[in-house]
MOPAC internal coordinates of N, CA, C and O (Angstrom, degrees):
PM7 1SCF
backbone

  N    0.0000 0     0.00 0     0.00 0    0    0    0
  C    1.4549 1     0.00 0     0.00 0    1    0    0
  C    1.5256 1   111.43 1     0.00 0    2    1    0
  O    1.2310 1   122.64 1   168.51 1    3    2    1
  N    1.2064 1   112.55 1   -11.49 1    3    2    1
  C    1.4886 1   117.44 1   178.23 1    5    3    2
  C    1.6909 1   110.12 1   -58.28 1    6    5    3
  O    1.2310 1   117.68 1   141.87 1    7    6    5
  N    1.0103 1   122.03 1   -38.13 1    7    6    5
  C    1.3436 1   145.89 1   176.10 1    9    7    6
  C    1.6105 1   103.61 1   -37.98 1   10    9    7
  O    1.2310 1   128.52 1   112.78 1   11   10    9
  N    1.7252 1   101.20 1   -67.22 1   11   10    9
  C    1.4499 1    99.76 1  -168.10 1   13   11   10
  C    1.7931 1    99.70 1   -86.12 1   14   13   11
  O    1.2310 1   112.17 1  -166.89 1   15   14   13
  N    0.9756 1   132.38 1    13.11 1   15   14   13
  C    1.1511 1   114.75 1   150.23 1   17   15   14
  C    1.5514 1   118.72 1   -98.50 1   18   17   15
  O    1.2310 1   118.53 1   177.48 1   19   18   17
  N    1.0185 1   120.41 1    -2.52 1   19   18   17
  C    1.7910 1   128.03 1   173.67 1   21   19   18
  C    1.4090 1    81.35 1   -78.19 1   22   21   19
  O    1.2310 1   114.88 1   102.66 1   23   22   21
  N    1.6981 1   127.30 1   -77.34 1   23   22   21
  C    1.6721 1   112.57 1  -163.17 1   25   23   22
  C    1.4102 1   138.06 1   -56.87 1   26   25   23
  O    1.2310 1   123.85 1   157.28 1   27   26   25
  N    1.4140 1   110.22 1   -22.72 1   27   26   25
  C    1.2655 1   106.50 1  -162.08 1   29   27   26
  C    1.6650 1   106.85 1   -84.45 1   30   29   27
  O    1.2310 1   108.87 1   154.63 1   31   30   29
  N    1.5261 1   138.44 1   -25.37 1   31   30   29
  C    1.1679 1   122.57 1   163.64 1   33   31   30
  C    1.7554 1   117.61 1   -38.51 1   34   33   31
  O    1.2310 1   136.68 1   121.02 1   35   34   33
  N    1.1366 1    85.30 1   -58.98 1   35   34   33
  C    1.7915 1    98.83 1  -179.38 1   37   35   34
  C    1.4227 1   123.07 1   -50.38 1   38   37   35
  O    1.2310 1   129.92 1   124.74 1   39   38   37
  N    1.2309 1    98.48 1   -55.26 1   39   38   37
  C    1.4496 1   120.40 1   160.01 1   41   39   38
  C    2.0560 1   135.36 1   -46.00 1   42   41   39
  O    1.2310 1   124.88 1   145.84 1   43   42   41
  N    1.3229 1   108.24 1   -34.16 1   43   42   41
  C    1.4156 1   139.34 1   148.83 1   45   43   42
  C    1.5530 1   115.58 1   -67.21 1   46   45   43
  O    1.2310 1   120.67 1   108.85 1   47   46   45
  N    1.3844 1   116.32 1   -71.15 1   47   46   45
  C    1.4962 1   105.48 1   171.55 1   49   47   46
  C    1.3494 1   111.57 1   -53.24 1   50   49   47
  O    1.2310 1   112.61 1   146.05 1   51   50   49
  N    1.4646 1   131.55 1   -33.95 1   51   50   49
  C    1.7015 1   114.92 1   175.04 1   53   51   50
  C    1.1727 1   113.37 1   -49.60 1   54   53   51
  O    1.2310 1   119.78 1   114.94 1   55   54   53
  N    1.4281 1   118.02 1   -65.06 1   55   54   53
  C    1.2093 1   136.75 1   175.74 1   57   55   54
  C    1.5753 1   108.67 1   -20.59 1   58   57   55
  O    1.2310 1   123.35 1    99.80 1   59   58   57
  N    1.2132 1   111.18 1   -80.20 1   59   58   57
  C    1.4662 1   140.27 1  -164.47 1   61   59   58
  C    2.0088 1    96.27 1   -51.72 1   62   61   59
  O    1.2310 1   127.49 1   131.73 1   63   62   61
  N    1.6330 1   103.20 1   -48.27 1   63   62   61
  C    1.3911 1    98.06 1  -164.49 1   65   63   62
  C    1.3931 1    99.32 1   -74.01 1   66   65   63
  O    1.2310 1   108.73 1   125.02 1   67   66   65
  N    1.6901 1   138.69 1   -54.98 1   67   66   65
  C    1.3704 1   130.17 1   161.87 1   69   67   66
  C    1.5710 1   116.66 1   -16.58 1   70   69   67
  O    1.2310 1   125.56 1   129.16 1   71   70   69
  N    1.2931 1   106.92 1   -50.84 1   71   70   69
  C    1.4209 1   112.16 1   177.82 1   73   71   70
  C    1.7237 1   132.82 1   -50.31 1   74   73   71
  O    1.2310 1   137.52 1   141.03 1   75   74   73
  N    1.4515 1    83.67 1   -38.97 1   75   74   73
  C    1.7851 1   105.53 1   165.68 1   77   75   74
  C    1.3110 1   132.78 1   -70.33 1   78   77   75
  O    1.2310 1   131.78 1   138.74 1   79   78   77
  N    1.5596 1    94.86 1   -41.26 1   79   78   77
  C    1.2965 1   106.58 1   178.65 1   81   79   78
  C    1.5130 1   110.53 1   -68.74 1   82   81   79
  O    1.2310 1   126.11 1   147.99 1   83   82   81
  N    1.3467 1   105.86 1   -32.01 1   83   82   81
  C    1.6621 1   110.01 1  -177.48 1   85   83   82
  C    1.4156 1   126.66 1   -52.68 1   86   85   83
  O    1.2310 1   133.28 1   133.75 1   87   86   85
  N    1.8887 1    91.94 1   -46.25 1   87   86   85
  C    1.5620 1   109.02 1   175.50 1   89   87   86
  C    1.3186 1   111.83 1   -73.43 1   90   89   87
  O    1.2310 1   110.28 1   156.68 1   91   90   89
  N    1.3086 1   135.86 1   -23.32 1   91   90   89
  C    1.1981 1   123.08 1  -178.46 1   93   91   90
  C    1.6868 1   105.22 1   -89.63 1   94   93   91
  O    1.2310 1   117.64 1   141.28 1   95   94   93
  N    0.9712 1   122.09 1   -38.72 1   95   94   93
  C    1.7676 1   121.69 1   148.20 1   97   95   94
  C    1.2310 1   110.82 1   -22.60 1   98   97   95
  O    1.2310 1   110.77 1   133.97 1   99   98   97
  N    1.4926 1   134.96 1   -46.03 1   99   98   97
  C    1.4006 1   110.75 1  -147.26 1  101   99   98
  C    1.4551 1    89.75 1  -127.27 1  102  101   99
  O    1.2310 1   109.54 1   149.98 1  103  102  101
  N    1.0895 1   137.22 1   -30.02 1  103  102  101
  C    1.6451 1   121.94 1   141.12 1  105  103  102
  C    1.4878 1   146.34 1   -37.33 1  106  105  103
  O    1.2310 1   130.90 1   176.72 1  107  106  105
  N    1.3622 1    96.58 1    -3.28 1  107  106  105
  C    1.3376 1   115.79 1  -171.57 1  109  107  106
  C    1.5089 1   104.15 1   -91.70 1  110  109  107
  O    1.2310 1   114.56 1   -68.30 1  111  110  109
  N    1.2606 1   127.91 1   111.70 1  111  110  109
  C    1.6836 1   124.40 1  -177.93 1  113  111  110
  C    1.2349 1    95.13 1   101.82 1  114  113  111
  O    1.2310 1   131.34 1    26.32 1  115  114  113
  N    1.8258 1    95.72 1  -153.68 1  115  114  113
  C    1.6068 1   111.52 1  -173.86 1  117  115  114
  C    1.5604 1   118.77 1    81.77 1  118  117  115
  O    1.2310 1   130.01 1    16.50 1  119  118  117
  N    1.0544 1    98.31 1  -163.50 1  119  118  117
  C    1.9191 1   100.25 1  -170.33 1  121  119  118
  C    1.6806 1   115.81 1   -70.95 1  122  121  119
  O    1.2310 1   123.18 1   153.70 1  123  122  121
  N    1.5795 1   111.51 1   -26.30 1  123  122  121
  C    1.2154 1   118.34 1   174.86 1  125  123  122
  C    1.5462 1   126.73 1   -75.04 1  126  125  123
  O    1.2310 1   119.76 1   166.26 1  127  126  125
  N    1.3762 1   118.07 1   -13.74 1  127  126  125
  C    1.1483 1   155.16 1  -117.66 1  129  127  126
  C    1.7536 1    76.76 1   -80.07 1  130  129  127
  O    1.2310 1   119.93 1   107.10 1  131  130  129
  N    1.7553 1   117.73 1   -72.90 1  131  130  129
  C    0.9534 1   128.87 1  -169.76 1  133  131  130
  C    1.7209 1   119.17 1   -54.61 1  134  133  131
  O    1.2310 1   122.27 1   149.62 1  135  134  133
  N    1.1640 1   113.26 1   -30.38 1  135  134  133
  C    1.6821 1   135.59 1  -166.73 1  137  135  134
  C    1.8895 1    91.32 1   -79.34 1  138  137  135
  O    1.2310 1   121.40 1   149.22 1  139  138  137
  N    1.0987 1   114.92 1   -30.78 1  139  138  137
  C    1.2022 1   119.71 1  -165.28 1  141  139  138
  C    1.3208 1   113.85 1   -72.23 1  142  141  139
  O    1.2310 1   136.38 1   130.68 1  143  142  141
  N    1.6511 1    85.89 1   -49.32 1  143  142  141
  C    1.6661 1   112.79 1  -163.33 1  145  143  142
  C    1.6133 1    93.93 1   -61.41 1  146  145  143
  O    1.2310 1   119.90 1   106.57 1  147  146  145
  N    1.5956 1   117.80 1   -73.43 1  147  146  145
  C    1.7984 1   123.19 1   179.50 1  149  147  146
  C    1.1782 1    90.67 1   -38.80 1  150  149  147
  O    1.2310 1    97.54 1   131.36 1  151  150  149
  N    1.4348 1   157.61 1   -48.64 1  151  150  149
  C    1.7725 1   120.18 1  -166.37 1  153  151  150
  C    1.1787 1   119.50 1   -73.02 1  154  153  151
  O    1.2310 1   122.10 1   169.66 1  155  154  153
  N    1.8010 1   113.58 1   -10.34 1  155  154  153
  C    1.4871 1   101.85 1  -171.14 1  157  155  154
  C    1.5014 1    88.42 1   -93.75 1  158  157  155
  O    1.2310 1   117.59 1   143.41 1  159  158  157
  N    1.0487 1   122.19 1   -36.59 1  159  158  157
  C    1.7972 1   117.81 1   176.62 1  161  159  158
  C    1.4274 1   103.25 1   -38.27 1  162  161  159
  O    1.2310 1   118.05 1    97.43 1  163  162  161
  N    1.2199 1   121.32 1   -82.57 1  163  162  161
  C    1.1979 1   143.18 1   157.38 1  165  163  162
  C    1.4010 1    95.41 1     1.60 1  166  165  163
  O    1.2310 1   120.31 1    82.02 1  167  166  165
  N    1.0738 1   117.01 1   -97.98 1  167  166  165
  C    1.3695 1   124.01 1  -155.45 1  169  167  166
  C    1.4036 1   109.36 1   -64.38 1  170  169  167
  O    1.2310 1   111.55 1   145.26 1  171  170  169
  N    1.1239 1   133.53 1   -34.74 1  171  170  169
  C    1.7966 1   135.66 1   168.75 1  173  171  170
  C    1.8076 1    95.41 1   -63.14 1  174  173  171
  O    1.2310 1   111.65 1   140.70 1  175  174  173
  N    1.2316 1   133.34 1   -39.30 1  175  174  173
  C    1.4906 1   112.38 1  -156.33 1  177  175  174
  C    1.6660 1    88.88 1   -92.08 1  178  177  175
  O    1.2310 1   101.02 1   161.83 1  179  178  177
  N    1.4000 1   152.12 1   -18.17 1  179  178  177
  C    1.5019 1   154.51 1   134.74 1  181  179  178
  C    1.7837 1   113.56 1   -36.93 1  182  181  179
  O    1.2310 1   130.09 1   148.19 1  183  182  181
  N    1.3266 1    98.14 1   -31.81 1  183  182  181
  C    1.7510 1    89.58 1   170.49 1  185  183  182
  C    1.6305 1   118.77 1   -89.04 1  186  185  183
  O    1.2310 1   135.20 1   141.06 1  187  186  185
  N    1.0079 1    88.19 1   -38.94 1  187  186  185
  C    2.2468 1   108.11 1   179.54 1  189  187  186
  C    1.5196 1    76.43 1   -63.21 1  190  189  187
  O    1.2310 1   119.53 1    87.71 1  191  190  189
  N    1.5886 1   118.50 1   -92.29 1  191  190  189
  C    1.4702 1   100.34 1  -157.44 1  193  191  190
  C    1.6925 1   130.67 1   -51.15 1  194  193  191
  O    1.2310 1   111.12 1  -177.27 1  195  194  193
  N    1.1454 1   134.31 1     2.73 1  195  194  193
  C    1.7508 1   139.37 1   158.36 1  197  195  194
  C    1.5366 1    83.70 1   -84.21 1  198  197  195
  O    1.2310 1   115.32 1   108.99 1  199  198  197
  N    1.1397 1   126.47 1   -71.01 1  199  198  197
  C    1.5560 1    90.29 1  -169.06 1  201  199  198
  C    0.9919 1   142.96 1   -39.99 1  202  201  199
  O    1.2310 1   121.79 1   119.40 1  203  202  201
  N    1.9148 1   114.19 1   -60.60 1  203  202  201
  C    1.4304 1   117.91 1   158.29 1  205  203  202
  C    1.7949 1   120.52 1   -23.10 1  206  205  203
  O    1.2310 1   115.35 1   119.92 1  207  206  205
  N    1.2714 1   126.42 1   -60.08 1  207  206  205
  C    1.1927 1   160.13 1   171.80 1  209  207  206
  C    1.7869 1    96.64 1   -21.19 1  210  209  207
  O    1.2310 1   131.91 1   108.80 1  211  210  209
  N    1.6597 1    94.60 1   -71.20 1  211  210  209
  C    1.8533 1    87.62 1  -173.97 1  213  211  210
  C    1.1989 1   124.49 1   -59.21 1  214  213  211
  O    1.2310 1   114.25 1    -1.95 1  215  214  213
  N    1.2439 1   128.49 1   178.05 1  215  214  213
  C    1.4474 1   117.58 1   176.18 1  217  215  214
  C    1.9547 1    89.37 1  -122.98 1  218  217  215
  O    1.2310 1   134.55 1   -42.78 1  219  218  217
  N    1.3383 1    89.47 1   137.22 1  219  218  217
  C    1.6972 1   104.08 1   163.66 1  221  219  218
  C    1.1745 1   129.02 1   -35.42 1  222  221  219
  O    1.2310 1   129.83 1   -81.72 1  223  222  221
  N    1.6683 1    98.66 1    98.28 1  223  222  221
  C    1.6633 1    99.91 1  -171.81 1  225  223  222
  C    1.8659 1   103.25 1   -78.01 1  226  225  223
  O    1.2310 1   110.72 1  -143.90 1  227  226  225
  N    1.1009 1   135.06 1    36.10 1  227  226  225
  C    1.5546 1   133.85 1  -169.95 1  229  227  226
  C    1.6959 1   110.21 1   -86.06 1  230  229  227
  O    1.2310 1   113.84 1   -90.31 1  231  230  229
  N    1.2942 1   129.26 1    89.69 1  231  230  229
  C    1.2518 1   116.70 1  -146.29 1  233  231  230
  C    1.7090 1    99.91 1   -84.08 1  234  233  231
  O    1.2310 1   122.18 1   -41.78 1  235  234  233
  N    1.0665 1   113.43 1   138.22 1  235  234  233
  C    1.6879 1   115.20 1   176.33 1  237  235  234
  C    1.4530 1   117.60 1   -66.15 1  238  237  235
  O    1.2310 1   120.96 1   -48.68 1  239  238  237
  N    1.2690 1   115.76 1   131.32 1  239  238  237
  C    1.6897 1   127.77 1  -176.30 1  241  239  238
  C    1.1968 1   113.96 1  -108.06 1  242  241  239
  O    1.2310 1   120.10 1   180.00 1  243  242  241

């Protein structure tokens, strides 16, 4: 019986990780797909622009 207690940890995390992978498979797209997409735009063109924004703190030596 030592056996099935060596497999079944391993055996559970497979399980479990297939499981994840599935859900993130099938969340992927769909009707939100687009709503999703503009926040990451959104939110990357709010980070580029604060950057642009500062001025180069690189002090000359």
């Amino acid at each position: 019986m030592d056996y099935v207690s060596a497999l079944l940890p391993p055996a559970v995390m497979a399980v479990l990780f297939i499981g994840v992978i599935r859900v993130i498979v099938k969340t992927q797209g769909g009707a939100n797909k687009t709503k999703e997409d503009a926040a990451v735009d959104a939110a990357l063109a709010r980070v580029e622009g604060a950057q642009r924004a500062q001025p180069s703190t690189k002090a000359d030596a």
